[in-house]
N, C-alpha and C positions, 0 to 999 in steps of 0.2 A: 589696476588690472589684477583680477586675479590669475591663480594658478590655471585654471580651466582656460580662461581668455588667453592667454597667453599661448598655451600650447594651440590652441587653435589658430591664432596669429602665426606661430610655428607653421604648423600642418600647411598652412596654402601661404605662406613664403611671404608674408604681411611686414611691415617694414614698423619696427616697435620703435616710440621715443623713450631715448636710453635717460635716465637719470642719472647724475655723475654720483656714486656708491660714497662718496666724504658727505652727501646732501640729504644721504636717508637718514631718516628719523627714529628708526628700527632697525634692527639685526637683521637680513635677511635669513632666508628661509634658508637649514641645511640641508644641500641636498639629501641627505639620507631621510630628511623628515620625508622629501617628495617623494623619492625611491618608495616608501615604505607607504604615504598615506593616500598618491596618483598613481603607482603601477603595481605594486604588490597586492593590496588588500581588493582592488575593483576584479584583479585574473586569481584570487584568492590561492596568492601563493605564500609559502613559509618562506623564512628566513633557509630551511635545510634544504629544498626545493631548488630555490634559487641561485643559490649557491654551487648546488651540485651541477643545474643547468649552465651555470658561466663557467665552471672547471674553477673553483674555488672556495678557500676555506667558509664553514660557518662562520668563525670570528670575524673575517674578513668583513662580510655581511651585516654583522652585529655591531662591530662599531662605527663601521657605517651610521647604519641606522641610528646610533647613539652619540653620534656624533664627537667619535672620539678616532677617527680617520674620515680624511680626505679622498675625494675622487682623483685617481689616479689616471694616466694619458692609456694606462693601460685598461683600464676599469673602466673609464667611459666607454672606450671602444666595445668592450663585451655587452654594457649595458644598452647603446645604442643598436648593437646588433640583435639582442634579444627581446629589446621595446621596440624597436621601429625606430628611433629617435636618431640624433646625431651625436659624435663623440662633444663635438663644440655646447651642444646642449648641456652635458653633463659638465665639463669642465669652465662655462660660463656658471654655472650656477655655484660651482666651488670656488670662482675665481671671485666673482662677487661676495661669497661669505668670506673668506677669508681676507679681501682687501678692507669691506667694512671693519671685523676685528683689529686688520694692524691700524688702521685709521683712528679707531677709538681705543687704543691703547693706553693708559696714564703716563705710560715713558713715551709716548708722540707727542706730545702736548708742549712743544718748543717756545721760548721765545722768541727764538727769531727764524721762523720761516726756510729762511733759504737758507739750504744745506749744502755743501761742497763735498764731492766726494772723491 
């Protein structure tokens, strides 16, 4: 499913089968790439634009986009309020890069499985 498919499944409440994120076989997508290549460039907004419209820094926005900050509980909410979307969209999509990363970490790679904590 692509990106398009998917928000559309979104939009009319379509019920998606989840793949468990240790099973993909890629990185997924960071949100900042989606931020910047499904909602920025189609409303041809800038990074200073945008920014200014959610009451936040440039940098904020830029490392976003560069994927060197994560979507925050706070972030998504302005995003979802300013795309139409939902805060759960934005922070599903962070939740998923970020667990694929710890997942394929070289210090995760145990031999024995189960962990006690």
């Amino acid at each position: 499913m692509n990106i398009k498919e998917f928000k559309e499944a979104l939009k009319n409440k379509q019920y998606i089968e989840a793949v468990p994120i240790v099973e993909l076989k890629r990185e997924p997508t960071h949100p900042g790439e989606i931020l910047e290549e499904e909602f920025m460039k189609p409303l041809g907004l800038s990074q200073s634009k945008l920014a200014k419209e959610l009451g936040v820094s440039i940098r904020a926005i830029n490392e976003i986009i560069n994927k060197k900050r994560g979507i925050t509980p706070e972030m998504a909410i302005r995003l979802s309020q300013r795309f139409g979307t939902t805060a759960e969209f934005w922070l599903g999509l962070q939740i998923d890069y970020d667990l694929w990363k710890a997942y394929n970490k070289p210090s995760r790679k145990f031999k024995n499985k189960s962990v006690n904590y």
